[in-house]
C-alpha positions in Angstrom: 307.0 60.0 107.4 310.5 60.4 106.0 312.6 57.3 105.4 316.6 57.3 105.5 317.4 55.8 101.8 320.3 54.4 103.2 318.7 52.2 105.7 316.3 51.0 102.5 319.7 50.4 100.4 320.6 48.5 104.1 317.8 46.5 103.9 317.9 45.5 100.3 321.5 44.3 100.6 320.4 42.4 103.8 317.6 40.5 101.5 320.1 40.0 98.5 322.7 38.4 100.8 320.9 36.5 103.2 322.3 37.5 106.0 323.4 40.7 108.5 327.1 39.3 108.0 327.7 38.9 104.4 325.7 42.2 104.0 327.8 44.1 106.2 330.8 42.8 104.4 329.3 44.3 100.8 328.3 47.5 102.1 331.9 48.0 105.0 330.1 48.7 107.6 330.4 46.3 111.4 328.0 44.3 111.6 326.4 45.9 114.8 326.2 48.9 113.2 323.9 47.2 110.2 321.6 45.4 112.8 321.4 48.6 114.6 320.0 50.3 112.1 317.6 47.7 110.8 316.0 47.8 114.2 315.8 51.8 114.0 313.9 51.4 110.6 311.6 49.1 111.7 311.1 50.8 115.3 310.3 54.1 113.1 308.1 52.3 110.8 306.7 50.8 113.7 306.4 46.8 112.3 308.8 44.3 111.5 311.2 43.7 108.5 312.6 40.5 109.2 311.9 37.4 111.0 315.5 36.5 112.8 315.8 32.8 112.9 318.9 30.8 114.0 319.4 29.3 110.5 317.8 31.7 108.2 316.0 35.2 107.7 312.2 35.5 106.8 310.8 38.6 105.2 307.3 39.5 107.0 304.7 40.5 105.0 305.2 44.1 105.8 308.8 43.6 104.9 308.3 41.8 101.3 306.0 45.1 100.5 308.4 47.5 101.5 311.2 45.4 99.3 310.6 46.5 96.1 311.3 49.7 97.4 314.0 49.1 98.3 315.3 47.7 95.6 314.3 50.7 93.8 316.8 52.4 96.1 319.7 50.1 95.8 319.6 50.2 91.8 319.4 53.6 91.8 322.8 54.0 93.7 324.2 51.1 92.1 323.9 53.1 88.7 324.8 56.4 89.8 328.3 54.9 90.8 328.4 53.2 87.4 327.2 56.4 85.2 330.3 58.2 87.9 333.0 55.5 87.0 331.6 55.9 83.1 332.6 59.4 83.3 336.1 58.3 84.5 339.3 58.9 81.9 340.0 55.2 81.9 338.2 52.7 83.8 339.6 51.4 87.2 338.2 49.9 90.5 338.0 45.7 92.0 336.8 43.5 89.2 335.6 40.4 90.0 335.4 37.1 87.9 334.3 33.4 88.6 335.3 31.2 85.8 336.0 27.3 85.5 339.7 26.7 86.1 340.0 24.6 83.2 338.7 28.1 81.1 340.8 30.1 82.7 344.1 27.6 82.1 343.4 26.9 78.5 341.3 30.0 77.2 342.2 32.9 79.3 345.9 33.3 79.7 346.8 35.6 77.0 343.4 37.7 76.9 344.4 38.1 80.3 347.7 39.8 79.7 346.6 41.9 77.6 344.4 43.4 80.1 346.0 43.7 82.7 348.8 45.7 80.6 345.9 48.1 78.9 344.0 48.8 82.2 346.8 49.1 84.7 344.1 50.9 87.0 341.7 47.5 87.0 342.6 44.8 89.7 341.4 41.6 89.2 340.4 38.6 91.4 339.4 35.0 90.1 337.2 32.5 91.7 338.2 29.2 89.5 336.3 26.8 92.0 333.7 24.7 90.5 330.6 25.8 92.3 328.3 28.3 90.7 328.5 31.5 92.6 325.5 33.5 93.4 326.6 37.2 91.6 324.5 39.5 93.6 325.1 38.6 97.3 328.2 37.6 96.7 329.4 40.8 94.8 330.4 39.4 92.0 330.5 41.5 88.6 331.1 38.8 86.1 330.7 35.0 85.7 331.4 32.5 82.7 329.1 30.2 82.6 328.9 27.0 80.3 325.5 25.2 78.9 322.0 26.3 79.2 321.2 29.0 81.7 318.7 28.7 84.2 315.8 31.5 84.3 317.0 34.3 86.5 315.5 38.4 86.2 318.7 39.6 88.0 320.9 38.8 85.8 321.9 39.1 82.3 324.0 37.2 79.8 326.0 37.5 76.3 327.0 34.9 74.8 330.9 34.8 73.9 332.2 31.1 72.7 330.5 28.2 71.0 332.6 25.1 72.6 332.8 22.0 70.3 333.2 18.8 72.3 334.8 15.4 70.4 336.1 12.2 71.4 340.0 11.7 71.7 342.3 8.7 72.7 346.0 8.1 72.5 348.1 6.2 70.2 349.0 3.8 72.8 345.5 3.1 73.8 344.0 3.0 69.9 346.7 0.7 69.3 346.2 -1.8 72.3 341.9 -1.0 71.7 341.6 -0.6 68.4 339.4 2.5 67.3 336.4 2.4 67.5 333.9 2.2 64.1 330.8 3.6 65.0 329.3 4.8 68.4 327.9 1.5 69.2 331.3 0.5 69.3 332.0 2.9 72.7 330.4 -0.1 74.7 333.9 -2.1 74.0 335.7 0.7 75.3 336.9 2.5 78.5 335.3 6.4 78.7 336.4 9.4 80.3 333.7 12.0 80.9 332.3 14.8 82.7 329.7 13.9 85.2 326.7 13.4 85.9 326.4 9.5 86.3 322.9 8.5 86.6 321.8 5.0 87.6 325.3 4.2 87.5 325.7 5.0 83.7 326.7 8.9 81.4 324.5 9.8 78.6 326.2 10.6 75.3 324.6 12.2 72.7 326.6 12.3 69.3 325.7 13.8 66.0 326.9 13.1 62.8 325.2 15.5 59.8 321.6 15.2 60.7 322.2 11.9 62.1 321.8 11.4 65.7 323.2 8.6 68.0 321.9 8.7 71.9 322.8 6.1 74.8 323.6 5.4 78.1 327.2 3.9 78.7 329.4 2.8 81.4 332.2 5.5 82.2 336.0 4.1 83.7 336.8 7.6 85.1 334.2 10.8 85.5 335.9 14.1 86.4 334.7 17.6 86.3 337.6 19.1 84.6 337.8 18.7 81.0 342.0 19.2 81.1 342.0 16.7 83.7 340.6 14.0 81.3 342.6 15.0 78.5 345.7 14.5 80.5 344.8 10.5 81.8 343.9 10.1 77.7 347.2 10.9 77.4 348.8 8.1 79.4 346.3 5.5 77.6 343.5 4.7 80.1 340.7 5.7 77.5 338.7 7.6 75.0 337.7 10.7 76.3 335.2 13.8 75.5 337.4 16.9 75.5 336.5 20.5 73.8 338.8 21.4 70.6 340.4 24.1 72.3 341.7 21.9 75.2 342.6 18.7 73.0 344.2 20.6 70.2 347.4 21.0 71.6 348.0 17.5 72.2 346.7 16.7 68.6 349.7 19.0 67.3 352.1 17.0 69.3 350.4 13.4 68.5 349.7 12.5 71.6 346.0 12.5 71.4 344.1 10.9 68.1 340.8 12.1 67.1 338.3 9.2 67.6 335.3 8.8 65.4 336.1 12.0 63.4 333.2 12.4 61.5 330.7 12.4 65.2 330.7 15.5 67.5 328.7 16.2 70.9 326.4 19.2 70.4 328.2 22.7 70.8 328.3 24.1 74.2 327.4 27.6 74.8 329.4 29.8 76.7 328.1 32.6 78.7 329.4 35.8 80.1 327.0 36.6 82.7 326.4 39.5 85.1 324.0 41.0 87.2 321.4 42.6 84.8 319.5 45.0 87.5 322.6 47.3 87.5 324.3 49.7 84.9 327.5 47.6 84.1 330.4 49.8 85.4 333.2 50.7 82.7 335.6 47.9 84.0 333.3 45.0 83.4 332.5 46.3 79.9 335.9 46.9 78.5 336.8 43.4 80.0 333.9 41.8 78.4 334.2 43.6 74.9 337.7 42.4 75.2 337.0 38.9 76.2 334.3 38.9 73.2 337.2 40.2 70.7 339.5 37.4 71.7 337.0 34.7 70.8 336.1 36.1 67.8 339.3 36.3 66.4 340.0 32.8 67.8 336.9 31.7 65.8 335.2 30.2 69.0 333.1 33.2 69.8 329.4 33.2 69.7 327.3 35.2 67.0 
């Protein structure tokens, strides 16, 4: 029984993004003519692939077998196109990025420009919203990722910048507050912080040398964006926990005071991460080489 590759590659794109919709959009084709052919396969193979629920699609038993196949096929293709766009004089094509915005705002601006002036033939699109895209069905070649990474086979990461996080406060505020001696003193004080709150309180961890100071404390203002709680530590409504790179700026112009100098959060990795099942194509690997440079030289990349 001979098999059309391209209705395995069909199905395997239909797994990866959940639906006949998205997959259509990833592979250009209507999405008639995708279902069509899905029904061909499985009327030639003579059982079903998928289950076709309102909400959701099931793989059938038959269809979770075949699968791996599939995926065979996919990867396959996938790297053919790279090891093509390898051979390539200079590297071109769509490449796209999800990032945090505050990243982007603080980190990325002048990496970025040099870039885009030394691959003209690379266009790029950002996704700066906070939620953490899925790289695979949603096509993405490249995500930056902060903290600990959760297990995942299909993809792969490097890291590329060790963030150091401290505690910073404004004149006005340390001079209304006072500063603050030691971390028990924080319970005095009004904090600025990142979520999560849990049972109505943030956990801070602190470290000092090989001393280590951990509690739970009652937060004035949570925000996830670090540039956004720099900024109201600016005005004087509290101490907040800001990365270097994003306070350092406003420690040049006085406008922020480090508080408790001598105590630091633990680092914070960050992560360049892409899908690790495919050969990565020429224009995510001079954008990540380049992105690795620019932290290096900054002295916040990663070893």
């Amino acid at each position: 029984m001979e098999i059309d590759p391209g209705d395995l590659l069909l199905f395997a794109r239909i797994v990866e993004c959940g639906s006949f919709s998205l997959a259509a959009q990833r592979v250009q084709l209507p999405k008639s003519t995708v279902s069509r052919r899905i029904s061909l396969l499985e009327a030639h193979l003579g059982e079903r692939l998928l289950q076709r629920t309102t909400r959701k699609l099931v793989l059938t038993e038959f269809g979770a077998s075949l699968l791996e196949h599939a995926r065979r096929v996919a990867d396959e293709t996938e790297q053919a196109g790279a090891l093509a766009q390898h051979r390539q004089g200079a590297p071109s094509g769509l490449l796209r990025i999800s990032m945090p915005a505050d990243f982007a705002n603080v980190a990325m601006g002048a990496m970025m420009t040099r870039f885009m002036h030394q691959y003209p033939a690379i266009a790029l699109e950002l996704d700066l919203s906070p939620r953490r895209v899925d790289l695979v069905a949603e096509n993405f070649d490249l995500a930056i990722r902060m903290g600990n990474l959760p297990d995942d086979a299909s993809l792969a990461a490097r890291r590329v910048t060790l963030s150091k996080i401290a505690l910073y406060a404004s004149p006005l505020y340390t001079s209304l507050r006072g500063l603050p001696e030691h971390p028990d003193d924080l319970f005095k004080h009004d904090l600025l912080s990142l979520p999560p709150r849990v049972n109505g309180l943030i956990r801070w961890k602190l470290l000092r040398g090989k001393t280590e100071w951990e509690r739970e404390l009652p937060a004035r203002l949570l925000a996830n964006s670090p540039e956004l709680l720099v900024r109201m530590a600016t005005t004087g409504v509290g101490i907040a926990a800001s990365t270097e790179l994003i306070a350092r700026e406003h420690v040049q112009t006085g406008t922020l005071v480090r508080v408790l100098p001598e105590w630091s959060f633990p680092v914070v990795t960050g992560w360049a991460v892409f899908p690790g099942r495919r050969l990565m194509p020429a224009k995510t690997r001079v954008f990540l080489d380049m992105l690795q440079a620019a932290f290096d030289e900054s002295g916040q990349g990663g070893v």
